[in-house]
PASEBA-1860 file (N, C-alpha, C; in nm, 3 decimals):
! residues 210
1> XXXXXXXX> -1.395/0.796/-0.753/-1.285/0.850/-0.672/-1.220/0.739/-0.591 ~ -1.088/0.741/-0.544/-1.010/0.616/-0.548/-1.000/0.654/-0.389 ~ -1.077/0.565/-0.293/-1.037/0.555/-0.156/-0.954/0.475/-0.055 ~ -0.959/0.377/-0.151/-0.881/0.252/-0.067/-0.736/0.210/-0.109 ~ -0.658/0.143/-0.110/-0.569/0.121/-0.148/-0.514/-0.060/-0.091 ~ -0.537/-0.141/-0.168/-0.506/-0.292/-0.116/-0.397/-0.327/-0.170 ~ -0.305/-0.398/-0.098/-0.121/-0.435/-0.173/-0.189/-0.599/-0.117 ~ -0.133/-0.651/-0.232/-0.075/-0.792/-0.142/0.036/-0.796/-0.060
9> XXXXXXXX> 0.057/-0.889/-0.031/0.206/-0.869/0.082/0.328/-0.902/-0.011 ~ 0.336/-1.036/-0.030/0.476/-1.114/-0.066/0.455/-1.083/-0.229 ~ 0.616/-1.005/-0.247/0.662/-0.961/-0.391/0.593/-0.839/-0.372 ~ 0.566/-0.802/-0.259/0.497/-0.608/-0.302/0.555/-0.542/-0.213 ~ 0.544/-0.560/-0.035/0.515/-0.525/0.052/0.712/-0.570/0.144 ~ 0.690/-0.718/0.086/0.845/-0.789/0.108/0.844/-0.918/0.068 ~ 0.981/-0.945/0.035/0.982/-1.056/0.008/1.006/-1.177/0.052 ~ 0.945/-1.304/0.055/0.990/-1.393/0.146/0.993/-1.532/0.009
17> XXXXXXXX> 0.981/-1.509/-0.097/1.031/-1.640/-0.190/1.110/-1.680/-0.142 ~ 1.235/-1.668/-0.144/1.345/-1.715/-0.124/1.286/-1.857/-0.015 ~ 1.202/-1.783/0.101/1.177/-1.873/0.218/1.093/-1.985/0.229 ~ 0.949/-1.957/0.120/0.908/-2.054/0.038/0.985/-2.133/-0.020 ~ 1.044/-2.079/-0.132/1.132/-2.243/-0.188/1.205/-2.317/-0.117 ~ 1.271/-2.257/-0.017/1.342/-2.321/0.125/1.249/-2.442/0.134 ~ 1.112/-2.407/0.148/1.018/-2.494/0.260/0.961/-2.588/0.149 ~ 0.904/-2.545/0.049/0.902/-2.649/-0.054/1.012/-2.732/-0.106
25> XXXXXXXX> 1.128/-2.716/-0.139/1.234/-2.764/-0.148/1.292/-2.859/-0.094 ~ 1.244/-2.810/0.086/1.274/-2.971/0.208/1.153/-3.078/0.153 ~ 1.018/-3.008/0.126/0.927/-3.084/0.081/0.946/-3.193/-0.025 ~ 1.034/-3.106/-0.171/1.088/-3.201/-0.207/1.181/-3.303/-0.211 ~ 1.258/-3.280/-0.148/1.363/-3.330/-0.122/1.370/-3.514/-0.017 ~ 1.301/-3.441/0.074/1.248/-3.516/0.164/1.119/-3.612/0.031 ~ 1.055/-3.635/-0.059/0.959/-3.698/-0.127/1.057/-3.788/-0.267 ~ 1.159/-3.698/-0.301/1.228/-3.748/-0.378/1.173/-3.685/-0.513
33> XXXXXXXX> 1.115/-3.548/-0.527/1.075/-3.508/-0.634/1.133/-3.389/-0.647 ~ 1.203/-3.339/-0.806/1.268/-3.274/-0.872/1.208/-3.147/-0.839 ~ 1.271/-3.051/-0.784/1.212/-2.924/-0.748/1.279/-2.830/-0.751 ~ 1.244/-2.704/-0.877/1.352/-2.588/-0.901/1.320/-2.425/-0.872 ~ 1.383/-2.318/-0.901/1.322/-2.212/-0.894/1.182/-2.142/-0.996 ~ 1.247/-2.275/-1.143/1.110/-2.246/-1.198/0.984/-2.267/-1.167 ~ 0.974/-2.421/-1.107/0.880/-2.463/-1.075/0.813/-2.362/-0.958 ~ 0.918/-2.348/-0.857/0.856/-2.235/-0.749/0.818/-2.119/-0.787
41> XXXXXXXX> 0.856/-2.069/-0.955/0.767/-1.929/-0.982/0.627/-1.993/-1.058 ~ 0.601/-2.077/-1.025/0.435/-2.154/-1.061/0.356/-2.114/-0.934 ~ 0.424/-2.124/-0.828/0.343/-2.117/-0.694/0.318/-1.960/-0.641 ~ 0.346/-1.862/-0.701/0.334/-1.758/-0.664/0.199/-1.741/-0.672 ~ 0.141/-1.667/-0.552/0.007/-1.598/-0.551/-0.106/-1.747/-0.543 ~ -0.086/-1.848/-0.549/-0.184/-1.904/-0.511/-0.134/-2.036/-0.373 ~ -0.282/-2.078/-0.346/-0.285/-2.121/-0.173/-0.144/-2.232/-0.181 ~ -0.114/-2.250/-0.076/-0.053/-2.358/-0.011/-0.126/-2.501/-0.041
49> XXXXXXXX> -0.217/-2.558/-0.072/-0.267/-2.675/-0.115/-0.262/-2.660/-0.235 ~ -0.249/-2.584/-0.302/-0.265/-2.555/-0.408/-0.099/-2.602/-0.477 ~ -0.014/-2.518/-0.438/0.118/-2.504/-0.440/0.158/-2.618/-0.406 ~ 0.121/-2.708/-0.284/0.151/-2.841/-0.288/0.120/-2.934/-0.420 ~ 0.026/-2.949/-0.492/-0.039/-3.031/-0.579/0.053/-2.936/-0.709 ~ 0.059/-2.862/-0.711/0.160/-2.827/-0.811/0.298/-2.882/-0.832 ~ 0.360/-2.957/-0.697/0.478/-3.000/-0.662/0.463/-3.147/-0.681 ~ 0.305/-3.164/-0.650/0.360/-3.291/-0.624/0.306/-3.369/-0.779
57> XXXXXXXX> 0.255/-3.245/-0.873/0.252/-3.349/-0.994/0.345/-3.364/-1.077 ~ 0.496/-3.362/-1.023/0.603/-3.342/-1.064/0.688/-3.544/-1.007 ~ 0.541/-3.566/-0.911/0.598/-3.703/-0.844/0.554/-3.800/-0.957 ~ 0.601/-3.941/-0.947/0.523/-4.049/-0.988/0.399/-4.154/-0.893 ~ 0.448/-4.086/-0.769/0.367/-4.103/-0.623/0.200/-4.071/-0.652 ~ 0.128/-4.148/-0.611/-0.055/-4.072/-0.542/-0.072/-4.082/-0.442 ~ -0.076/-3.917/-0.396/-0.084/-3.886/-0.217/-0.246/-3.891/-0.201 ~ -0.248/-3.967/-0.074/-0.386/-3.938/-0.052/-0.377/-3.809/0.027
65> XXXXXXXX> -0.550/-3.767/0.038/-0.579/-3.599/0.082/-0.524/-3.584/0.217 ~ -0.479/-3.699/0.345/-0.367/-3.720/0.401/-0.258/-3.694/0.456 ~ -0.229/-3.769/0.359/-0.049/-3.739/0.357/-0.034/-3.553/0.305 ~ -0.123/-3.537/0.179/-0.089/-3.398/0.136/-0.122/-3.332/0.271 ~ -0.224/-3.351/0.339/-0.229/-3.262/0.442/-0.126/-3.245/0.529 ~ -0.047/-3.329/0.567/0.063/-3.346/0.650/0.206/-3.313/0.570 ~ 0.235/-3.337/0.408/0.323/-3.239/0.372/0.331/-3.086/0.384 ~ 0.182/-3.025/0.335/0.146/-2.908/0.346/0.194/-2.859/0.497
73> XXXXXXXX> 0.134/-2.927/0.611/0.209/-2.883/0.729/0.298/-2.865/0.766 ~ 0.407/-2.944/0.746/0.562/-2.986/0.726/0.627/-2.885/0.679 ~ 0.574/-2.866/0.567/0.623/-2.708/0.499/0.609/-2.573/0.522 ~ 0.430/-2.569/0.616/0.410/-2.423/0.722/0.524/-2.379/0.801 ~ 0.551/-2.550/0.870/0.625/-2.523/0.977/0.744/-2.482/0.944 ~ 0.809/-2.545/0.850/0.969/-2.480/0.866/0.913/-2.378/0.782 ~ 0.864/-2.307/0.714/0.851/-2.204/0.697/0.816/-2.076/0.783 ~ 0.725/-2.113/0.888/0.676/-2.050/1.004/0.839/-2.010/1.029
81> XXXXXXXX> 0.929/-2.141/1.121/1.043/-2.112/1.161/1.168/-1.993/1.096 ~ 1.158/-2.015/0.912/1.238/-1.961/0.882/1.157/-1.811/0.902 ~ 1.056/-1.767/0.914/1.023/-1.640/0.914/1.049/-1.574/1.104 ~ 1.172/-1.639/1.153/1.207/-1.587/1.287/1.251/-1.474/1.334 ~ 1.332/-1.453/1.188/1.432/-1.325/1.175/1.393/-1.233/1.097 ~ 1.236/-1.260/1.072/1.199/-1.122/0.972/1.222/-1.000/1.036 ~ 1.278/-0.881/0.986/1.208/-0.764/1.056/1.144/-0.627/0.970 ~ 1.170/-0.530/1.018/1.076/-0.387/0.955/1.222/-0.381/0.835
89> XXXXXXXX> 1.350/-0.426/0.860/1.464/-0.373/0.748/1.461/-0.480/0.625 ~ 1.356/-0.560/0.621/1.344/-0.642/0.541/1.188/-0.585/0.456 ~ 1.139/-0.512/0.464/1.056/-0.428/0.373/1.104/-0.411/0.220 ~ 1.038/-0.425/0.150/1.079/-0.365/0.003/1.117/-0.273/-0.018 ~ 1.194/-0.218/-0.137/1.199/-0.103/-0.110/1.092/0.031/-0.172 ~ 1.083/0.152/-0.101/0.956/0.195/-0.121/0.821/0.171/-0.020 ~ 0.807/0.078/0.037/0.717/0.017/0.115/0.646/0.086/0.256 ~ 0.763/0.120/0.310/0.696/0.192/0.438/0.711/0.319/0.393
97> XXXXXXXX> 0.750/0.378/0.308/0.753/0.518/0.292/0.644/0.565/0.148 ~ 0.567/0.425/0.116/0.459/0.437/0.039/0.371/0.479/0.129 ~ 0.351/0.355/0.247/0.230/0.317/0.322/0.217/0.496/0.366 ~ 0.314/0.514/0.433/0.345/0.634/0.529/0.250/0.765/0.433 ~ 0.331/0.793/0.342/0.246/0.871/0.200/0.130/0.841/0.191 ~ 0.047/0.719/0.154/-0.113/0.685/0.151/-0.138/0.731/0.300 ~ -0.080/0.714/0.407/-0.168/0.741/0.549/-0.185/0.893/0.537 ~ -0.102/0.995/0.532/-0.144/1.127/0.583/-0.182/1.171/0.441
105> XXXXXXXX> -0.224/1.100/0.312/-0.360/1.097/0.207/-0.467/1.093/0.224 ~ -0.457/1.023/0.368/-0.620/0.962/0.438/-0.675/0.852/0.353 ~ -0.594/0.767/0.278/-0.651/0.654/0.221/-0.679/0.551/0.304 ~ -0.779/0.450/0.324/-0.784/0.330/0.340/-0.711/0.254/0.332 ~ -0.629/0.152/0.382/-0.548/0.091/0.362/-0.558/-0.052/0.385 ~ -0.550/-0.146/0.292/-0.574/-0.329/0.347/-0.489/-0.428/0.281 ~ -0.454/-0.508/0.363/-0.373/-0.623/0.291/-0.444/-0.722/0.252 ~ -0.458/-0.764/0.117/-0.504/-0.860/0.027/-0.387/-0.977/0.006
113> XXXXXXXX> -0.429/-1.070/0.084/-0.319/-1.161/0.033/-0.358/-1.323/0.079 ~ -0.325/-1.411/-0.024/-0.345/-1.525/-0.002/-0.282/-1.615/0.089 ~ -0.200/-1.564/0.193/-0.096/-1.639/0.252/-0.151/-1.661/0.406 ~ -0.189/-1.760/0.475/-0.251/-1.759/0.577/-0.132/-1.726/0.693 ~ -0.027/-1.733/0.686/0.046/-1.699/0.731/0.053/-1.528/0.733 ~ 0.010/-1.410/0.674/0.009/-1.300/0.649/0.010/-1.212/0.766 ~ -0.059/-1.263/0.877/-0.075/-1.189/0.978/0.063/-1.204/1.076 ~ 0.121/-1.344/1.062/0.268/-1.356/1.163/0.344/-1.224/1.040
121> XXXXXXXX> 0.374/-1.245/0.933/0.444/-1.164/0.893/0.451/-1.020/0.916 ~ 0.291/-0.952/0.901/0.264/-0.819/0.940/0.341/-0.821/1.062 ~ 0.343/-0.896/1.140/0.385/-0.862/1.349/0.524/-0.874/1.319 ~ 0.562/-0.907/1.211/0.790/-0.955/1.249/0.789/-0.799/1.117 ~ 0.728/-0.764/1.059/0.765/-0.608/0.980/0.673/-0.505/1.077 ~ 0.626/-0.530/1.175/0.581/-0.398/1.287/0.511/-0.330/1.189 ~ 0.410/-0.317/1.109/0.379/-0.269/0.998/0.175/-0.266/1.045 ~ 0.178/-0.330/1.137/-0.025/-0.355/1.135/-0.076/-0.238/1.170
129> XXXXXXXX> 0.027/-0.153/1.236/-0.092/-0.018/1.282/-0.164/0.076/1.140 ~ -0.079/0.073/1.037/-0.083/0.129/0.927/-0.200/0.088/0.845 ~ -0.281/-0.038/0.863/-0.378/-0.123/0.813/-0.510/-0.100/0.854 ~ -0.580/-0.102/0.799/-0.706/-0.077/0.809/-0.828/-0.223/0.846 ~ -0.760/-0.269/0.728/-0.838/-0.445/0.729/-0.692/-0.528/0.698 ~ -0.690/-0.627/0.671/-0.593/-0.713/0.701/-0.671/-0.858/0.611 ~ -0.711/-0.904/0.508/-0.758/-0.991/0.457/-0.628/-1.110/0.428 ~ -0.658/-1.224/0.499/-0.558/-1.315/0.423/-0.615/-1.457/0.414
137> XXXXXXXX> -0.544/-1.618/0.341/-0.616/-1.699/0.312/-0.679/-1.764/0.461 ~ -0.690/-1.720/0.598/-0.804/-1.786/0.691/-0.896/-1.692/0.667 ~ -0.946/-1.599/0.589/-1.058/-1.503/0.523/-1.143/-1.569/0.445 ~ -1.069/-1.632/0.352/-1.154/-1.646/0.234/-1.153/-1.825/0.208 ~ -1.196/-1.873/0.106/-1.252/-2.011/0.039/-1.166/-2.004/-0.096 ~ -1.177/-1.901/-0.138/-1.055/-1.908/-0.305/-0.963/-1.829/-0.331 ~ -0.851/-1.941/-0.361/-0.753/-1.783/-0.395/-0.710/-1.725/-0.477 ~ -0.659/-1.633/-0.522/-0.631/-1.605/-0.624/-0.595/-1.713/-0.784
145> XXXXXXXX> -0.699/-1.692/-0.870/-0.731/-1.571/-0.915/-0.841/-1.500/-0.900 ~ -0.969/-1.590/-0.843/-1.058/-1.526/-0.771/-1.033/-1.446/-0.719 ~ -1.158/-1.354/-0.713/-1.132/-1.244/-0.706/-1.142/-1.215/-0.562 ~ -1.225/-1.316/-0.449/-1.274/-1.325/-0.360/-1.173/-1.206/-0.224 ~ -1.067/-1.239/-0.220/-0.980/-1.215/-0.142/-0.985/-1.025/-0.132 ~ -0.937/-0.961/-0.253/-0.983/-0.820/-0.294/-1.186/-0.812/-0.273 ~ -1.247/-0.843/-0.291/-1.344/-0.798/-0.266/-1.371/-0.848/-0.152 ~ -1.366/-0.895/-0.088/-1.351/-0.920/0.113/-1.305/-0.799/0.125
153> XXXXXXXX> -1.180/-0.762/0.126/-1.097/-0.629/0.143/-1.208/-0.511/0.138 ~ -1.246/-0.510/0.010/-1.302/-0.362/-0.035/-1.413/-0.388/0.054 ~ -1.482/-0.464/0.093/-1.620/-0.463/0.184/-1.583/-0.427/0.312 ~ -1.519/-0.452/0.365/-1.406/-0.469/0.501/-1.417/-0.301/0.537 ~ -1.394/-0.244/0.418/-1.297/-0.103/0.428/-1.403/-0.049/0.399 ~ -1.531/-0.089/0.377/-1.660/-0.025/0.336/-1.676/0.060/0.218 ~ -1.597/-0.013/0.118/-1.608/0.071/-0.046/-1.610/-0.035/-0.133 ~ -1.672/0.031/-0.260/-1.705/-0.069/-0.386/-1.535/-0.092/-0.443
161> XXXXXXXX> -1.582/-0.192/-0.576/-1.504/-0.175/-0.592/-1.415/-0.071/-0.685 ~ -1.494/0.023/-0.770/-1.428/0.101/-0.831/-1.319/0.229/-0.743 ~ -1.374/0.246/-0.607/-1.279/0.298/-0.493/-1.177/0.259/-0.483 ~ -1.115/0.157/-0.513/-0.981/0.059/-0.486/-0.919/0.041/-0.582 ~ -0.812/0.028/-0.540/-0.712/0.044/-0.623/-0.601/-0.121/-0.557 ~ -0.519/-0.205/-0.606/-0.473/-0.296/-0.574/-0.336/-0.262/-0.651 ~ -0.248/-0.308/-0.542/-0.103/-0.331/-0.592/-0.034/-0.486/-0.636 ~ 0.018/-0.546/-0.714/0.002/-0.649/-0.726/0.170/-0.701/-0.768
169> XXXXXXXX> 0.198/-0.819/-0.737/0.324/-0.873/-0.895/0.314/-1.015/-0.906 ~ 0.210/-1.052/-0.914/0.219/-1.151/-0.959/0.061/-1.169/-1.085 ~ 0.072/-1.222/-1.179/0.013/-1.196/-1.273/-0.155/-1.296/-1.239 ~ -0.174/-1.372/-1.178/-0.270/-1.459/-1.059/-0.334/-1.300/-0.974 ~ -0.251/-1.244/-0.918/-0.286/-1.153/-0.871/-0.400/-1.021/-0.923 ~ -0.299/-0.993/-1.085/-0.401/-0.866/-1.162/-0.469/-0.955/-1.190 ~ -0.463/-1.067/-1.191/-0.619/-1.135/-1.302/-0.786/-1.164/-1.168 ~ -0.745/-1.152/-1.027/-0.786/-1.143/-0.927/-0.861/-1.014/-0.902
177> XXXXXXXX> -0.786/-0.901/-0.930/-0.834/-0.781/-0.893/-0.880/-0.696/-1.018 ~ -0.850/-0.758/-1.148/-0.948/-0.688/-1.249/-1.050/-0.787/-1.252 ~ -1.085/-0.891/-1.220/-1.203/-0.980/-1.194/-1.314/-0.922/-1.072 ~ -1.257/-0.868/-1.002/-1.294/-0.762/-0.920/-1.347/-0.639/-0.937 ~ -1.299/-0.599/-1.090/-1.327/-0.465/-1.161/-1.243/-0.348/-1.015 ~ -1.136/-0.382/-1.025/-1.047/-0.289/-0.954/-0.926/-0.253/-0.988 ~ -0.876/-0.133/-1.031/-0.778/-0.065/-1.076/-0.637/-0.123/-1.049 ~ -0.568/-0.161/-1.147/-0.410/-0.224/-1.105/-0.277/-0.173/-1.117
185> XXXXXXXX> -0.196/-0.143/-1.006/-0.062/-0.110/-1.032/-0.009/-0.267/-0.981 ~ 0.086/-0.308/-1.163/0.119/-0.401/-1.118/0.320/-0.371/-1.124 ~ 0.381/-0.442/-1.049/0.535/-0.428/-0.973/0.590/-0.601/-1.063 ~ 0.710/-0.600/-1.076/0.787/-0.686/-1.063/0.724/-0.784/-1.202 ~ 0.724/-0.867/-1.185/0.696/-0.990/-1.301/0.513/-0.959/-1.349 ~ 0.457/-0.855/-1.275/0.275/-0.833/-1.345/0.325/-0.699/-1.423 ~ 0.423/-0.615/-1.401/0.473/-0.437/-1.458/0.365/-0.505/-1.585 ~ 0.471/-0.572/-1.667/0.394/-0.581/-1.805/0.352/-0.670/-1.846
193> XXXXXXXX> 0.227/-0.752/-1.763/0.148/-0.840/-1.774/0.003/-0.746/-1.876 ~ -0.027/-0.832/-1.962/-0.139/-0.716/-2.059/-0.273/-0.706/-2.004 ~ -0.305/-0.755/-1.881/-0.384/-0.714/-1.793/-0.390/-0.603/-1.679 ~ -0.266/-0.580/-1.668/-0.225/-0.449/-1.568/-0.235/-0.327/-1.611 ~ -0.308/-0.222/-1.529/-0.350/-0.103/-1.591/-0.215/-0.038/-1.577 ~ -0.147/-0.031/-1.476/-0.028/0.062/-1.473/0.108/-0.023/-1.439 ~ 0.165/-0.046/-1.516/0.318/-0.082/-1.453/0.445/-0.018/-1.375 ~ 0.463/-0.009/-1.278/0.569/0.028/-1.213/0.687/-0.046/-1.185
201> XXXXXXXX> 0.808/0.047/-1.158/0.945/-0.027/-1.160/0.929/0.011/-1.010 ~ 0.858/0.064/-0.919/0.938/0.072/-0.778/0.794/0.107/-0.729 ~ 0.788/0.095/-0.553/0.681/0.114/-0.465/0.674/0.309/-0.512 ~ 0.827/0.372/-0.494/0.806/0.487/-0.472/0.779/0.581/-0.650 ~ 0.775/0.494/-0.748/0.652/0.553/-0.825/0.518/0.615/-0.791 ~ 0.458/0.559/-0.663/0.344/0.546/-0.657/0.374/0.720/-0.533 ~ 0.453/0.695/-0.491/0.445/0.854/-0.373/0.414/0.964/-0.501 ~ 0.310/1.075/-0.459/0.291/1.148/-0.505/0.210/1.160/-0.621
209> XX> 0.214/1.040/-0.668/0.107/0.970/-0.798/-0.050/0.966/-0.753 ~ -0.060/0.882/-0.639/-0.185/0.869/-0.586/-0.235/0.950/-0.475
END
């Protein structure tokens, strides 16, 4: 029986790509390395060091562990900054009127997400009362596709994992939460990833479904 319900945030919940490539983008720019929207759909769903070293093997440069540390920062920050003007009208759509639907379900509710930043975002979408647990990358050691991040969650919320259910779109993501052995509705670029148990075109598929 399905008690919990875990979304990642970014590409489910709302979107903030756009604000990432912003911040990687100065990254590149500022290094002198070629940096596009393709390359930035490589970085979806996994860490920020991670996502750096993805960028930067695009250089002819060798950063020591360093300097990457201090790009990586560089890039929090104006990213931190550009997330000034987030608010609750910047939700996906479907999103608060999912959450709203799972609450008077009496489901469990937790955010699974690799973005250590996850918690400033929850506070600029007014969205934390709705949460149950709140898992993001100062939680865990691996990120997606490990599974680590979702099963933090499901322990959190005090259920296995066949109780849970995960919302996902990025394909890092379903490969995270069926590694988990946890049920997937996947959204956006995972809909028809051949690992996703259910594909959806919208959050508000899911009202009345679950």
């Amino acid at each position: 029986m399905i008690k919990g319900i875990i979304f990642d945030l970014d590409g489910v919940i709302v979107s903030t790509d756009d604000l990432h490539y912003l911040g990687w983008k100065m990254i590149a720019n500022r290094e002198n390395i070629h940096f596009d929207k393709t390359i930035n759909h490589q970085l979806r769903g996994v860490s920020r060091m991670e996502s750096l070293n993805i960028l930067l093997n695009h250089s002819f440069k060798v950063y020591s562990q360093t300097e990457k540390m201090q790009l990586a920062s560089m890039k929090n920050d104006y990213y931190v900054s550009l997330l000034g003007n987030l608010s609750q009208s910047d939700l996906l759509p479907g999103a608060l009127e999912l959450i709203k639907y799972l609450k008077r379900k009496n489901y469990l509710l937790a955010i699974g997400s690799s973005s250590k930043n996850a918690s400033i975002i929850i506070d600029k979408l007014n969205i934390r009362e709705y949460f149950n647990v709140i898992v993001d990358g100062n939680d865990i050691s691996n990120s997606k596709p490990h599974p680590e991040v979702f099963l933090t969650a499901a322990n959190k919320l005090g259920l296995t994992s066949a109780e849970c259910v995960v919302i996902e779109d990025a394909v890092t993501g379903i490969d995270a939460a069926k590694a988990a052995n946890m049920i997937t509705y996947g959204i956006g670029s995972a809909k028809n990833y051949e690992k996703t148990d259910f594909g959806i075109d919208s959050l508000y598929d899911l009202i009345d479904t679950l």
